[in-house]
N, C-alpha and C positions, 0 to 999 in steps of 0.2 A: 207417454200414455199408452197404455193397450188398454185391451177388450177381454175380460173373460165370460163365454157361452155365447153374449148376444152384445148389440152397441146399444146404450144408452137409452137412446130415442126407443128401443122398443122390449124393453125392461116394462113389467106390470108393477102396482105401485107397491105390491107386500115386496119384490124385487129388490127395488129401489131402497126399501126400508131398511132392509136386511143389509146391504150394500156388497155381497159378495160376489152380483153378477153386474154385467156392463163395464162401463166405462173404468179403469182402477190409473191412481197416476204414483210414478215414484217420487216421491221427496230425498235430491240429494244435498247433504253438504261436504262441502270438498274444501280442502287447505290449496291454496292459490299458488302457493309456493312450490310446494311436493307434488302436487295431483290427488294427495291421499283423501279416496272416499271416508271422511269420517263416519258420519250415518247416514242413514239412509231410512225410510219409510215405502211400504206400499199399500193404497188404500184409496178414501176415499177422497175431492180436494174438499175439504170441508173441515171447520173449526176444530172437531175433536182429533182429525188425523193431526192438524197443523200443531196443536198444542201438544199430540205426544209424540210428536218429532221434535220440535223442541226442547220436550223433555229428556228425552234421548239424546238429545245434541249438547245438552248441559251436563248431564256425565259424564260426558267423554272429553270435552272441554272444559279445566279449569278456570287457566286465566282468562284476564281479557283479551278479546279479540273483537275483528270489524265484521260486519256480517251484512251483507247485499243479496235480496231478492228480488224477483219481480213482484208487483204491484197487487199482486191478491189481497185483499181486504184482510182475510185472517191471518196473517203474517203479523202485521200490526199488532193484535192484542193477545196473540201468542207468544210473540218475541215481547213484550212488555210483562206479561205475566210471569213468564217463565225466567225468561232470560234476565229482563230489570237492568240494574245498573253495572252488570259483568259485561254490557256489550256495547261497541258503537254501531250504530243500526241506519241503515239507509235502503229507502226503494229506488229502483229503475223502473221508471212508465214508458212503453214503448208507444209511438201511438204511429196505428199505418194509415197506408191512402186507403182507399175504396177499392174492391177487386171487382170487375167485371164476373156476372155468375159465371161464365166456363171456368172461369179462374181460382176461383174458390175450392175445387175439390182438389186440383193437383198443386198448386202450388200456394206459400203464404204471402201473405199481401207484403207490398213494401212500404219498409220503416221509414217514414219522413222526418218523425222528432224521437229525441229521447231523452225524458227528464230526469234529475236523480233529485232525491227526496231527503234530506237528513231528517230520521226519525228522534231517534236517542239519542244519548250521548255527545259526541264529537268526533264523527266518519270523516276519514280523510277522503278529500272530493276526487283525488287523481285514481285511490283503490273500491271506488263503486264501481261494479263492476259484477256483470253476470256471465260474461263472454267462457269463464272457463266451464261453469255447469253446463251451458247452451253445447259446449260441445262433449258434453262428457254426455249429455242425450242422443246426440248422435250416433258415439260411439256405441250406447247402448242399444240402438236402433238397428246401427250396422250388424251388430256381435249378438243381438237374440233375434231370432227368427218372428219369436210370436211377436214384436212391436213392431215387425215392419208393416208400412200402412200399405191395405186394401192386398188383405191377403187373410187367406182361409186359415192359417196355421196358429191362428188365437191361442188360447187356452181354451179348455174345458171348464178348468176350477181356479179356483184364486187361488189354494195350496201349489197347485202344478207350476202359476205364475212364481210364486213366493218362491218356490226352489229354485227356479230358472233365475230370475233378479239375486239370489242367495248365491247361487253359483256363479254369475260373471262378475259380481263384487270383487269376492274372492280371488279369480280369477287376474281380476283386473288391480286391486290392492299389492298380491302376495307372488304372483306369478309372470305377469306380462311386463317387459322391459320395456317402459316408457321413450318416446325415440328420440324426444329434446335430452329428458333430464339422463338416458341412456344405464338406468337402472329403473329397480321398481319403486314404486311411490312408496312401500312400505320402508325398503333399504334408506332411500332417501328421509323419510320419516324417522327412523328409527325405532320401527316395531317391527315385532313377527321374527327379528335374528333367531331366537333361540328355537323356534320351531323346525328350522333348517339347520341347525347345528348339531 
């Protein structure tokens, strides 16, 4: 998640409507295998982002495949709208302890349980699983300046974001050599060849 102009909490309410200032979160999907960021969203976390990420994630994928989120409400009736019977579908519920309030601004609370949910289809229970996304945030976290938390270097504008998330995709897709798979997730994937040849 980043911030564009202001946080959230103090967005006025035409702000809030409009939804191009405050709080903005990426929506990634990534192939578990390769690393390859398939699509990706940025916006707002809300029904109409959820469903035209999904939209986007159903052109780029044909066949069937397994699909694992976390627990967001709007996941559910996005991924059934959109997606239907091309996918097997399952959530991850994390659920944490309680943090003490100094605790709460620097660090997250710890996870005690974690449930996985089969939504659709027939998800195989061993590939539920969010662990690759959860760190491909990180990466994102580490690799743009403006999502690093409690730091002045936000955006201005959601365009300004949208280039920055537009450029380490790329970046990270078509350019960076992944250090398990020891190429890029594209090579590995089998896209982008001809653009380098």
């Amino acid at each position: 998640m980043g911030i564009v102009k202001k946080k959230q909490k103090q967005c006025t309410t035409l702000e809030k409507r409009q939804g191009e200032v405050g709080d903005q979160y990426i929506y990634v999907a990534m192939d578990s295998e390769t690393k390859l960021v398939i699509s990706y969203k940025l916006g707002k976390r809300d029904l109409d982002n959820t469903i035209e990420f999904m939209r986007d994630l159903s052109h780029r994928v044909t066949n069937r495949f397994q699909l694992s989120t976390d627990s967001f409400r709007a996941y559910s009736f996005a991924v059934d709208l959109i997606l239907g019977s091309k996918v097997d579908y399952a959530q991850l519920h994390k659920i944490y302890a309680e943090t003490y309030e100094g605790e709460k601004r620097y660090s997250p609370a710890r996870i005690i349980r974690v449930e996985t949910k089969p939504v659709l289809g027939n998800p195989e229970p061993t590939r539920i699983s969010t662990s690759h996304v959860e760190r491909q945030n990180l990466t994102m976290r580490m690799q743009m300046r403006r999502l690093t938390r409690l730091t002045n270097a936000f955006s201005k504008k959601l365009y300004n974001l949208q280039c920055a998330v537009d450029l380490h995709f790329f970046y990270y897709n078509f350019m960076r050599v992944h250090q398990t798979l020891r190429v890029t997730p594209a090579s590995l994937f089998g896209v982008g060849k001809t653009c380098w040849e």
